[in-house]
PDB file of N, CA, C and O in Angstrom:
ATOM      1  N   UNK A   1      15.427 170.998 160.046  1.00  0.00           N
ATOM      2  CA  UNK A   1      14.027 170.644 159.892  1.00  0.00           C
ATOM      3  C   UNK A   1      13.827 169.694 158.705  1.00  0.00           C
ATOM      4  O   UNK A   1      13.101 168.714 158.871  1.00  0.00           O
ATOM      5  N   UNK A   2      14.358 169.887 157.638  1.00  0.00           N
ATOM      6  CA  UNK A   2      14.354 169.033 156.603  1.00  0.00           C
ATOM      7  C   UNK A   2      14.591 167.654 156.751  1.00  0.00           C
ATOM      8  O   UNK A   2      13.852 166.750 156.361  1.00  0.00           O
ATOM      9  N   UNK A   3      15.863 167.526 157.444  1.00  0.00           N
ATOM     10  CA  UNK A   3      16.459 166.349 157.790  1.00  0.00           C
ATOM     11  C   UNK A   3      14.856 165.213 158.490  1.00  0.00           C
ATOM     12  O   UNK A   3      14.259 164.218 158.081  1.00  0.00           O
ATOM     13  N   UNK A   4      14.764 166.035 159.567  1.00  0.00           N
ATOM     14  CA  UNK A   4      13.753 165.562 160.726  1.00  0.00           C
ATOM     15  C   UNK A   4      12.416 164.649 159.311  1.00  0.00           C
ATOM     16  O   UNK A   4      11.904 163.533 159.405  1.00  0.00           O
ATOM     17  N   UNK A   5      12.248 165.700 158.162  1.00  0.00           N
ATOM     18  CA  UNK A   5      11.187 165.309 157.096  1.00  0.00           C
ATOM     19  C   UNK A   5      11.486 164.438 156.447  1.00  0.00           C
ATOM     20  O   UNK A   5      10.619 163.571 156.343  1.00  0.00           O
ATOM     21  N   UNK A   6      12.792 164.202 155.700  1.00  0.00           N
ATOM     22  CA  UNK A   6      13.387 163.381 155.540  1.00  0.00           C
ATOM     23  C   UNK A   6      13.493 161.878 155.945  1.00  0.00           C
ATOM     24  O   UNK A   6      13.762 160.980 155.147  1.00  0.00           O
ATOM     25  N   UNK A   7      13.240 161.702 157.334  1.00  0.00           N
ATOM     26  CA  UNK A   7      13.067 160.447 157.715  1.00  0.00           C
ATOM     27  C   UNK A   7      12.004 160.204 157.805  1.00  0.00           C
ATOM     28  O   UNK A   7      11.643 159.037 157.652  1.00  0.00           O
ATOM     29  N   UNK A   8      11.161 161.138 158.067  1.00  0.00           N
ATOM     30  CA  UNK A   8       9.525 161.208 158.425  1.00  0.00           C
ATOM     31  C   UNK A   8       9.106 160.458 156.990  1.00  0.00           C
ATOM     32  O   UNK A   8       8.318 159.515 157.061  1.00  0.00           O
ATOM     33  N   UNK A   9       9.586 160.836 155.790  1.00  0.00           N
ATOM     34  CA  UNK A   9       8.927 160.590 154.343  1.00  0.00           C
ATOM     35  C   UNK A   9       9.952 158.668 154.291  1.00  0.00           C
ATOM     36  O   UNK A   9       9.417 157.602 153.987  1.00  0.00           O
ATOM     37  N   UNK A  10      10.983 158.810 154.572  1.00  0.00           N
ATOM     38  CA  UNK A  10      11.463 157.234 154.551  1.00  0.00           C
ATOM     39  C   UNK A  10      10.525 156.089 155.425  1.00  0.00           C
ATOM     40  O   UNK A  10      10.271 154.920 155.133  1.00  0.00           O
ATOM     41  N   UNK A  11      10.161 156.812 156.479  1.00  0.00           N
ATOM     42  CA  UNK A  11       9.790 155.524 157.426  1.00  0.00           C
ATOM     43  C   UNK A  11       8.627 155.652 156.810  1.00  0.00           C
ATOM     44  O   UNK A  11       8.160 154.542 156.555  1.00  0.00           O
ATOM     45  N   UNK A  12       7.581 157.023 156.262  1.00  0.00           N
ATOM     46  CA  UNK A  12       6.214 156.361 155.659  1.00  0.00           C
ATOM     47  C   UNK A  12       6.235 155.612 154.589  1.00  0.00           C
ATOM     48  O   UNK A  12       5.366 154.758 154.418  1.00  0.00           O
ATOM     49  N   UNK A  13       6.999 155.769 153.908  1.00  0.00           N
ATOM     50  CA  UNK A  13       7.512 154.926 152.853  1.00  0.00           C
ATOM     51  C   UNK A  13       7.717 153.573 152.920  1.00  0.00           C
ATOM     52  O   UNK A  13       7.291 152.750 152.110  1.00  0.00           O
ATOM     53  N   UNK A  14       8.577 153.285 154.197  1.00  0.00           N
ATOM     54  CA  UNK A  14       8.740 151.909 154.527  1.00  0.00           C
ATOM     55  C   UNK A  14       7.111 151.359 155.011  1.00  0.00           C
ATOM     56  O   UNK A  14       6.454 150.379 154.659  1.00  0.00           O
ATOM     57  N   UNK A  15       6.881 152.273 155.798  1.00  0.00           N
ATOM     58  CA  UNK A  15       5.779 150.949 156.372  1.00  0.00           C
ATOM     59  C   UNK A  15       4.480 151.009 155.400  1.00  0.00           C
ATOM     60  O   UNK A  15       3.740 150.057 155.647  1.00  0.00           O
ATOM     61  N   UNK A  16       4.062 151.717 154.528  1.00  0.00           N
ATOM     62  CA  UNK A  16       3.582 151.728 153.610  1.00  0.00           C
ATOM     63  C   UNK A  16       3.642 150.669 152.649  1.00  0.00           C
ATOM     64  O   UNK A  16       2.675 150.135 152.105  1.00  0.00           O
ATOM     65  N   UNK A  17       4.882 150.401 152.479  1.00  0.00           N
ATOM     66  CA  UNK A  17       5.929 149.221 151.486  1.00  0.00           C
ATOM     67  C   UNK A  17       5.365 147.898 152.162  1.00  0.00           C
ATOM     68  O   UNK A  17       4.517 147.181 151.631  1.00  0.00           O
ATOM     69  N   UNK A  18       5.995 147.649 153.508  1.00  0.00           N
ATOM     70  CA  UNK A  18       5.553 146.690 154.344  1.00  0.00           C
ATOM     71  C   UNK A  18       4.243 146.542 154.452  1.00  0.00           C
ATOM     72  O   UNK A  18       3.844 145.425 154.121  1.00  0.00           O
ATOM     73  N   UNK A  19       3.365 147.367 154.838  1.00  0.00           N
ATOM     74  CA  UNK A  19       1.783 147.405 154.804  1.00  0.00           C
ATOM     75  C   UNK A  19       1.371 146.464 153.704  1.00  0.00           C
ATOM     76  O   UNK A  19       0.876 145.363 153.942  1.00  0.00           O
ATOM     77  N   UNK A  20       1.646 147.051 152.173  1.00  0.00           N
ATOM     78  CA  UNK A  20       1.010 146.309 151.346  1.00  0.00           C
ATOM     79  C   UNK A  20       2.106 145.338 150.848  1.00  0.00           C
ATOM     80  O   UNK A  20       1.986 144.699 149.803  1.00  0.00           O
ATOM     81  N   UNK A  21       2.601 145.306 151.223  1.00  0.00           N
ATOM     82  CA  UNK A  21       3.725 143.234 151.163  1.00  0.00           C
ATOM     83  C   UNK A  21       2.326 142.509 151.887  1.00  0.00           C
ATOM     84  O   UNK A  21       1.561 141.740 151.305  1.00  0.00           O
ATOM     85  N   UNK A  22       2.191 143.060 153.586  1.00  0.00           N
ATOM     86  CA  UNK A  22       1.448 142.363 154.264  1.00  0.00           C
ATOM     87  C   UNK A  22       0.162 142.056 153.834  1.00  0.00           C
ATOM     88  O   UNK A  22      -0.362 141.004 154.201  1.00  0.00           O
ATOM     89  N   UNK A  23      -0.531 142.996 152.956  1.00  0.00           N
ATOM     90  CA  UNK A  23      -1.893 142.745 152.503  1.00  0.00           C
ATOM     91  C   UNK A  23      -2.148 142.182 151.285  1.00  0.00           C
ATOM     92  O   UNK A  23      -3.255 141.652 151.192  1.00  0.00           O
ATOM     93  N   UNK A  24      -1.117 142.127 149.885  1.00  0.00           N
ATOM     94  CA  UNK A  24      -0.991 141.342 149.282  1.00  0.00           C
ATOM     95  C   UNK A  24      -0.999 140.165 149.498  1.00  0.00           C
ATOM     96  O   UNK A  24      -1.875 139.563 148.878  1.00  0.00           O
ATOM     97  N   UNK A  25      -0.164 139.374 150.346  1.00  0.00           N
ATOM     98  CA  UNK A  25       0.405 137.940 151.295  1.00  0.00           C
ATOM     99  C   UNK A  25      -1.041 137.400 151.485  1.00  0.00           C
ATOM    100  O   UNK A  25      -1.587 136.387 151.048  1.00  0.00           O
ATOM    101  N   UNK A  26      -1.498 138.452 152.313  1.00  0.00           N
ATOM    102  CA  UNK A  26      -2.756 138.173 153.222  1.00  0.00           C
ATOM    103  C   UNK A  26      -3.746 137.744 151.854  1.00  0.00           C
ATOM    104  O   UNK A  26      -4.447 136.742 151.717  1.00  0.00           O
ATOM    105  N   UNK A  27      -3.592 138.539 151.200  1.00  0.00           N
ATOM    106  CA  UNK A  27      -4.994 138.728 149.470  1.00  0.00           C
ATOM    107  C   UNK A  27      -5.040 137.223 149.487  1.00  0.00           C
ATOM    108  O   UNK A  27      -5.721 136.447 150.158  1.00  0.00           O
ATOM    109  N   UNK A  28      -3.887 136.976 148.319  1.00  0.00           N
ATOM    110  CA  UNK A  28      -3.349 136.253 147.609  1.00  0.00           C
ATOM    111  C   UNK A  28      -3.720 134.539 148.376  1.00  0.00           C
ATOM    112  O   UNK A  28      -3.855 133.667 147.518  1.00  0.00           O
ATOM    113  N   UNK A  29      -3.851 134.142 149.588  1.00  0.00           N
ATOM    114  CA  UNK A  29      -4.371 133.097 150.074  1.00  0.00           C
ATOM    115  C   UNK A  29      -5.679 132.860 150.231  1.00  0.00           C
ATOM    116  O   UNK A  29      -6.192 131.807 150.608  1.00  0.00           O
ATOM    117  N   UNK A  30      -6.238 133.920 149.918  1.00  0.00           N
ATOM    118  CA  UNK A  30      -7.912 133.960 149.702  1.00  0.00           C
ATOM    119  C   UNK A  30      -8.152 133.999 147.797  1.00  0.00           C
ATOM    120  O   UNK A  30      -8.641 133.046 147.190  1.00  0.00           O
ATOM    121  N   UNK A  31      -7.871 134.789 147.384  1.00  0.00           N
ATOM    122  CA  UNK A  31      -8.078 135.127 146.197  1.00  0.00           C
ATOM    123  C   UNK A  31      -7.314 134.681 145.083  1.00  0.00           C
ATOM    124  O   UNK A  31      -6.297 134.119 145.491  1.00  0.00           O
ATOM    125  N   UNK A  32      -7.384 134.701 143.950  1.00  0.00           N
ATOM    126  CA  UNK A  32      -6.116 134.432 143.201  1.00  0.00           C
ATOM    127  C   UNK A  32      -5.601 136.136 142.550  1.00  0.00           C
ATOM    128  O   UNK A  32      -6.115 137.238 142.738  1.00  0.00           O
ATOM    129  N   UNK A  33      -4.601 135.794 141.886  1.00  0.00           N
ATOM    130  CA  UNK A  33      -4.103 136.639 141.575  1.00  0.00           C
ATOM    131  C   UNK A  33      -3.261 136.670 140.342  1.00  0.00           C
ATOM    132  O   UNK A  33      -2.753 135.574 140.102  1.00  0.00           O
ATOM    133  N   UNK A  34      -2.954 137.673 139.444  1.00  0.00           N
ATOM    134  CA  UNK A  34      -2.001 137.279 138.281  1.00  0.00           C
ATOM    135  C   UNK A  34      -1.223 136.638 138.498  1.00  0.00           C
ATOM    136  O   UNK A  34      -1.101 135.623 137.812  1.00  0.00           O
ATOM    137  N   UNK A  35      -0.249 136.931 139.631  1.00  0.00           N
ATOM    138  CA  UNK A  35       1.238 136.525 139.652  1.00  0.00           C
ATOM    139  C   UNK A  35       0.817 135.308 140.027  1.00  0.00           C
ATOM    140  O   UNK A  35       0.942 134.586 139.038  1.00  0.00           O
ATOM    141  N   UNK A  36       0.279 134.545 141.148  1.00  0.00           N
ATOM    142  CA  UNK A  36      -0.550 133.193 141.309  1.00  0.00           C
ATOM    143  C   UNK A  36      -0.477 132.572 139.989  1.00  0.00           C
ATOM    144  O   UNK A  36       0.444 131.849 139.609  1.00  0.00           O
ATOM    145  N   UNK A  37      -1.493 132.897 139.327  1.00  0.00           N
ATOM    146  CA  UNK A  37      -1.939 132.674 138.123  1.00  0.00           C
ATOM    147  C   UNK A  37      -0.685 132.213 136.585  1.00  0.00           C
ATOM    148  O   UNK A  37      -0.601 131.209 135.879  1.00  0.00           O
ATOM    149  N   UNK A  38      -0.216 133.005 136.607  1.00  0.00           N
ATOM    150  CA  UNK A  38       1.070 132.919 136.294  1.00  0.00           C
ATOM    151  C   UNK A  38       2.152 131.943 136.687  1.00  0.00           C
ATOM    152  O   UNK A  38       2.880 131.231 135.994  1.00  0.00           O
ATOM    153  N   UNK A  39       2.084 132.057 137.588  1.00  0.00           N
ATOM    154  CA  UNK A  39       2.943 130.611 138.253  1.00  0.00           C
ATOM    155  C   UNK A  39       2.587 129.478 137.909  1.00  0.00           C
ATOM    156  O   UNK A  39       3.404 128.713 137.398  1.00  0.00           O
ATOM    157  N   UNK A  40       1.610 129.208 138.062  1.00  0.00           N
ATOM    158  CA  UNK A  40       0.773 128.207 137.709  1.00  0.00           C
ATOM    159  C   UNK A  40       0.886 127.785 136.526  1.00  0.00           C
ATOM    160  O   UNK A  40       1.330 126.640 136.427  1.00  0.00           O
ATOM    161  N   UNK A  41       0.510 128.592 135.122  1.00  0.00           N
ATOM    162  CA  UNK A  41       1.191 128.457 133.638  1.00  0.00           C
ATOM    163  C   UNK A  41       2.287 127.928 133.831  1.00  0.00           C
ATOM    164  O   UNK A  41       2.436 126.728 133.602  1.00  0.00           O
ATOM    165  N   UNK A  42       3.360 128.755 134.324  1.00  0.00           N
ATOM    166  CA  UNK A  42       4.751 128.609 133.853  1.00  0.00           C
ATOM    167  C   UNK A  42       5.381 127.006 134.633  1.00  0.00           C
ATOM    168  O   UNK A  42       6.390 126.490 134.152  1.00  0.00           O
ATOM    169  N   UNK A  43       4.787 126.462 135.631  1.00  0.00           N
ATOM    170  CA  UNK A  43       4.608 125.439 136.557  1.00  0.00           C
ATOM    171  C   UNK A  43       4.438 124.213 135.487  1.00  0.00           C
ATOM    172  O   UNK A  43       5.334 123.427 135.179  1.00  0.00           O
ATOM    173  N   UNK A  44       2.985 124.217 134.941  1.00  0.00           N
ATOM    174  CA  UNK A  44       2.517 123.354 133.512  1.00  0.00           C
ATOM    175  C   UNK A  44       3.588 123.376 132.943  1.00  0.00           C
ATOM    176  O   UNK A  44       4.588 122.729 133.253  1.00  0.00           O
ATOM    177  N   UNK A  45       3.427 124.343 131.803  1.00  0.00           N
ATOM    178  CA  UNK A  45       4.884 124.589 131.171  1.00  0.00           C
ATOM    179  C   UNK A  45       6.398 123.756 131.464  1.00  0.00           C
ATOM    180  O   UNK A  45       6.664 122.654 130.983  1.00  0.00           O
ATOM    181  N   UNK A  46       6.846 124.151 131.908  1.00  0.00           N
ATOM    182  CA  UNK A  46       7.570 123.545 132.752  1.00  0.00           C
ATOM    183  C   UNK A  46       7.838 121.928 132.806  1.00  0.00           C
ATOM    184  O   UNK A  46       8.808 121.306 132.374  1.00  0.00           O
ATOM    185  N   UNK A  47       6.690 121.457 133.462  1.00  0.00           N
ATOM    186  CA  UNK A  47       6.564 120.071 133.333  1.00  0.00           C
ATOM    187  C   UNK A  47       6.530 119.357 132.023  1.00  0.00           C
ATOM    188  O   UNK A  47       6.970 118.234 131.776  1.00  0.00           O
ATOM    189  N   UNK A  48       5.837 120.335 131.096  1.00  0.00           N
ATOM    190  CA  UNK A  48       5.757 119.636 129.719  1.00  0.00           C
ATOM    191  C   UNK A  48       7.054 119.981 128.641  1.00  0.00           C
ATOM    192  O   UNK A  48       7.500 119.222 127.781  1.00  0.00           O
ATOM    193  N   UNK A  49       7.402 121.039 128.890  1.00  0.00           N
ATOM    194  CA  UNK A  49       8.923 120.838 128.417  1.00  0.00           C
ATOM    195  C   UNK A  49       9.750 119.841 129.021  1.00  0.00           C
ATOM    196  O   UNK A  49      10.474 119.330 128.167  1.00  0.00           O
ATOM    197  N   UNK A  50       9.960 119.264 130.411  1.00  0.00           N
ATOM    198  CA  UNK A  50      10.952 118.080 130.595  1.00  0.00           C
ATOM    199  C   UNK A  50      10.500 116.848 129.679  1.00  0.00           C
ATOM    200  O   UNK A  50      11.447 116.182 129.258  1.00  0.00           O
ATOM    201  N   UNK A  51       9.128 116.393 129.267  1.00  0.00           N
ATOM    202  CA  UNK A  51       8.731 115.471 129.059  1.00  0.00           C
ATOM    203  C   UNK A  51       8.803 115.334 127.779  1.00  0.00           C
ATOM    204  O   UNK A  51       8.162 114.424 127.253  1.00  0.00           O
ATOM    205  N   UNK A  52       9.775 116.403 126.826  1.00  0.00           N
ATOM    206  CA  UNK A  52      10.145 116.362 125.643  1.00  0.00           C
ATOM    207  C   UNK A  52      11.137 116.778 125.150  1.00  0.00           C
ATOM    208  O   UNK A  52      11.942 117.241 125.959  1.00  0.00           O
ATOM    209  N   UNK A  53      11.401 116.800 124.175  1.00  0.00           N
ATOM    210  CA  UNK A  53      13.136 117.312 123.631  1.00  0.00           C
ATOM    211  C   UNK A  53      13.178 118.646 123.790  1.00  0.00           C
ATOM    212  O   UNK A  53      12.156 118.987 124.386  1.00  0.00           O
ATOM    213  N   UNK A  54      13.843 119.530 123.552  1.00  0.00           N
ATOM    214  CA  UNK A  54      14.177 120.637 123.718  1.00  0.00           C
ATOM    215  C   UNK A  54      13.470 121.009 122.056  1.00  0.00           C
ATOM    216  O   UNK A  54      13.326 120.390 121.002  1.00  0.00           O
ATOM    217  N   UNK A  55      13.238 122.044 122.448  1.00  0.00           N
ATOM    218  CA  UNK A  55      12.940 123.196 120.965  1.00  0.00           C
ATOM    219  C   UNK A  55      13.635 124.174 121.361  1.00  0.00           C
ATOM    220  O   UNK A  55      14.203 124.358 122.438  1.00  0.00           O
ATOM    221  N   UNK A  56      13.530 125.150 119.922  1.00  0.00           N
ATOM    222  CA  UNK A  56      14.358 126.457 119.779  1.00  0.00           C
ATOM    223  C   UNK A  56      13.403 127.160 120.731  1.00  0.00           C
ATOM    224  O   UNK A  56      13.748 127.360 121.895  1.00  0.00           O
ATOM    225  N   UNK A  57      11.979 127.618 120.186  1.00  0.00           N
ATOM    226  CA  UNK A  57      10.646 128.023 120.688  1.00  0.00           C
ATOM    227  C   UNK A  57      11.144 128.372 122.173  1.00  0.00           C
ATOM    228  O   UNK A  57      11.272 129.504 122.639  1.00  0.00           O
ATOM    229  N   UNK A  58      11.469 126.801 122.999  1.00  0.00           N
ATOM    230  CA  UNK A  58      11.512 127.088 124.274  1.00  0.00           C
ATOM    231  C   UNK A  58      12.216 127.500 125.225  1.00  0.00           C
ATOM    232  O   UNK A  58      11.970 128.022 126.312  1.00  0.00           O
ATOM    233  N   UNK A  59      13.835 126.964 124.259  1.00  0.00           N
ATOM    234  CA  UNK A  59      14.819 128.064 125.012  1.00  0.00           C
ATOM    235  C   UNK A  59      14.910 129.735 124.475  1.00  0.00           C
ATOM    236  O   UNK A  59      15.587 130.525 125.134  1.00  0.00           O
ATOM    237  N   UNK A  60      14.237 130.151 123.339  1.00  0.00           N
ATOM    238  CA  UNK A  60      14.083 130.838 123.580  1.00  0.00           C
ATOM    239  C   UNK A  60      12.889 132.099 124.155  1.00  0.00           C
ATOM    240  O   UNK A  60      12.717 133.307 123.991  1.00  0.00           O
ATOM    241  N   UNK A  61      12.471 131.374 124.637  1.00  0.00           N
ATOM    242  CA  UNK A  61      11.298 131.717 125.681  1.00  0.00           C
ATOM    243  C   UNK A  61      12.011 131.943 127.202  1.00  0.00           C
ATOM    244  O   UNK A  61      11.847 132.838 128.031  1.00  0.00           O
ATOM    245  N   UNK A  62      12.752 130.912 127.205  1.00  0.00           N
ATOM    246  CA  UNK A  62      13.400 130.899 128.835  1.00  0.00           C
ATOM    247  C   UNK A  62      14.354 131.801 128.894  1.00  0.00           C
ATOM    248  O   UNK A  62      14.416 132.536 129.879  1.00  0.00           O
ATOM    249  N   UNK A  63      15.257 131.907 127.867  1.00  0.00           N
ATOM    250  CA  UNK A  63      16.080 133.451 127.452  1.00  0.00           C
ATOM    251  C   UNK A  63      15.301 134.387 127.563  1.00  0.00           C
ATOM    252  O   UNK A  63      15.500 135.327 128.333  1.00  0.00           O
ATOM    253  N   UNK A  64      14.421 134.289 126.908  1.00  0.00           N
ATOM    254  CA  UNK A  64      13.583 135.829 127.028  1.00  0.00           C
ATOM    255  C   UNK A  64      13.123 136.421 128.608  1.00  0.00           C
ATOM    256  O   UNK A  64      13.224 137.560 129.063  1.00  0.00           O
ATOM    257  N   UNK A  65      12.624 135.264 129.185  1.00  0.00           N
ATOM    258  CA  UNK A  65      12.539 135.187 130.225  1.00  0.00           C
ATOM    259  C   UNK A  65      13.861 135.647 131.279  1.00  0.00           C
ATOM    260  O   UNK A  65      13.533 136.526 132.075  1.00  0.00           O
ATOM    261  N   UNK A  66      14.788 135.341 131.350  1.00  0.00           N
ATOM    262  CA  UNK A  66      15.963 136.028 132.154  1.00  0.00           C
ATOM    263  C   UNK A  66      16.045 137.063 131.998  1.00  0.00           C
ATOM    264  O   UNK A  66      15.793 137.703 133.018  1.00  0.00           O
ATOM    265  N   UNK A  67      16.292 137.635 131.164  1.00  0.00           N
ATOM    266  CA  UNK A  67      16.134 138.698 130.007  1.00  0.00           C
ATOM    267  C   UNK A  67      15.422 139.989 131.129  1.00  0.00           C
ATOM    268  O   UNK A  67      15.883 140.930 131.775  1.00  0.00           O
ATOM    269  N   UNK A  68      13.937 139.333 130.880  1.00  0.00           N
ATOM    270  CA  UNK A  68      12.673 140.341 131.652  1.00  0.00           C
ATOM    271  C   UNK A  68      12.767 140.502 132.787  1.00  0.00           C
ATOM    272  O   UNK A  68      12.464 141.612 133.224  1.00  0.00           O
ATOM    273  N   UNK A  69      13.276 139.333 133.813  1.00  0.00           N
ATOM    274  CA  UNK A  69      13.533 139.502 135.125  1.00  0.00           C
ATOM    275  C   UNK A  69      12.045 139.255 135.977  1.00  0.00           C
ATOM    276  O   UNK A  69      11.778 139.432 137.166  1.00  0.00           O
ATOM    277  N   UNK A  70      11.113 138.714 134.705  1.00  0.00           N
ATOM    278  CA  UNK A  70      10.046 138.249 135.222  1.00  0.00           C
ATOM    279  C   UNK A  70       9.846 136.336 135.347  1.00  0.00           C
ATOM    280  O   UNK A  70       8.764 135.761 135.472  1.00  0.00           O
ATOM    281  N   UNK A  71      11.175 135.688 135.269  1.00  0.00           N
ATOM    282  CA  UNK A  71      11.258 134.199 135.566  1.00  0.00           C
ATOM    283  C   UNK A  71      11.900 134.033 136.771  1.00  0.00           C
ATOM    284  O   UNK A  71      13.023 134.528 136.874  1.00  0.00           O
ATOM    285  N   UNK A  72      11.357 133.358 137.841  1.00  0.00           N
ATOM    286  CA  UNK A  72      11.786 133.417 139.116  1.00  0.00           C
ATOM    287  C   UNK A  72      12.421 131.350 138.703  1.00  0.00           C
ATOM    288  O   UNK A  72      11.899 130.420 138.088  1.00  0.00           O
ATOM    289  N   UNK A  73      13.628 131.509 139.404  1.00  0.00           N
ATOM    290  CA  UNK A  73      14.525 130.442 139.002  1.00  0.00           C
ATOM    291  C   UNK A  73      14.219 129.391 139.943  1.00  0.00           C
ATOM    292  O   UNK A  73      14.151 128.251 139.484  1.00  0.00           O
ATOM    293  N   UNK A  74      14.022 129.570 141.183  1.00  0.00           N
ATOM    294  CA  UNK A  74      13.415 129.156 142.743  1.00  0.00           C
ATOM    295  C   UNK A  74      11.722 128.606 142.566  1.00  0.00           C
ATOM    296  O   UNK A  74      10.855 129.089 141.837  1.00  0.00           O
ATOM    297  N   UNK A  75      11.649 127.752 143.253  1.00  0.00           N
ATOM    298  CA  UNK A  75       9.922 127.229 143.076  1.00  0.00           C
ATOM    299  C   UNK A  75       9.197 128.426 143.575  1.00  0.00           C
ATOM    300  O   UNK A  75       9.656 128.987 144.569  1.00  0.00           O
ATOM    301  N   UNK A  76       8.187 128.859 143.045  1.00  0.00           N
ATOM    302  CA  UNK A  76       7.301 130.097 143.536  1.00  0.00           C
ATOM    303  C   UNK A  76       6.357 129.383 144.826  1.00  0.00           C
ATOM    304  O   UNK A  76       5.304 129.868 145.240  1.00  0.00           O
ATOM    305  N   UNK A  77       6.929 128.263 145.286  1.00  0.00           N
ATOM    306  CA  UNK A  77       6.033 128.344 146.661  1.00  0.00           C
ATOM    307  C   UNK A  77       7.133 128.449 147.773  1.00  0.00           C
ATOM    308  O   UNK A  77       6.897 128.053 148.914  1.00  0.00           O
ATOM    309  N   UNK A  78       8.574 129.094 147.347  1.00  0.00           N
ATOM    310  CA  UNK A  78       9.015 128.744 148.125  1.00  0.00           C
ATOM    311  C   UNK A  78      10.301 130.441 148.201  1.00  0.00           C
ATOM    312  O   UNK A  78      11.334 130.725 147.594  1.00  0.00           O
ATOM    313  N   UNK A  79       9.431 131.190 149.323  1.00  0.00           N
ATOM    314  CA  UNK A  79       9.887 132.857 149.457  1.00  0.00           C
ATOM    315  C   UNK A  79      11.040 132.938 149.595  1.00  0.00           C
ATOM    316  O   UNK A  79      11.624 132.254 150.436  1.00  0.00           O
ATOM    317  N   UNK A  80      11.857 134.068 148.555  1.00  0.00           N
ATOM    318  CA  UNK A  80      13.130 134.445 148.639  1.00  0.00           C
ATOM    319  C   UNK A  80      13.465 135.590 149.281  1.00  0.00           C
ATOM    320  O   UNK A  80      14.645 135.934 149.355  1.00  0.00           O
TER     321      UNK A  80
END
């Protein structure tokens, strides 16, 4: 019987998971959102660091950034 619950609690889990992937996705093209929002900064950013020499400041910002696991390396319009 456990077993049988066991999957019962995985698959709600999954489509639960999936559910709100799907409704986030869905949000996020109407609305903005942090992570949106965020992208967007780090996008600027970005551009204005090529257009100048390097600082300490900024690599170590981009270190910090690997670091957190909150710098996506890939263009954020483009799903991994």
């Amino acid at each position: 019987m456990t077993h049988y619950l066991d999957i019962l609690a995985l698959l709600w889990f999954l489509i639960c998971w999936g559910g709100y992937t799907w409704y986030s996705k869905k949000r996020a093209q109407t609305h903005p959102c942090l992570s949106n929002s965020l992208d967007l900064y780090r996008e600027d950013w970005m551009r204005v660091m090529l257009k100048r020499e390097n600082r300490i400041a900024d690599t170590s910002g981009v270190y910090c950034g690997f670091n957190s696991g909150g710098y996506r390396i890939v263009s954020p319009r483009i799903p991994f």
